[in-house]
C-alpha angles and dihedrals in degrees: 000000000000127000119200113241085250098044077056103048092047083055106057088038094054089047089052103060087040086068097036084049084045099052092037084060086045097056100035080056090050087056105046085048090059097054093044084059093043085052096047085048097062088037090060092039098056094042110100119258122259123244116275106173129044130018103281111104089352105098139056116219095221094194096074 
């Protein structure tokens, strides 16, 4: 089988900006990723703490 210079060089090209379009999606998932975790952790941070002590908000009634 034989493949033109050109055909080649298409090639190559077209495979080149697959894996530059591929690593541009992975960062800009990376990212996202990261601000959705920024944003969990204030979340989490502004939420009230759970009782610790008493029983009050500390037990589970299992025969419901």
């Amino acid at each position: 089988m034989d493949i033109s210079p050109g055909a080649m060089a298409n090639l190559a090209l077209s495979m080149q900006s697959a894996n530059t379009n591929a690593s541009v999606d992975t960062l800009m998932l990376r990212k996202s990723l990261n601000i959705a975790s920024s944003e969990v952790s204030a979340l989490m941070q502004s939420a009230p703490k759970l009782a610790t002590s008493g029983t009050l908000g500390t037990q589970i009634n299992t025969y419901a």
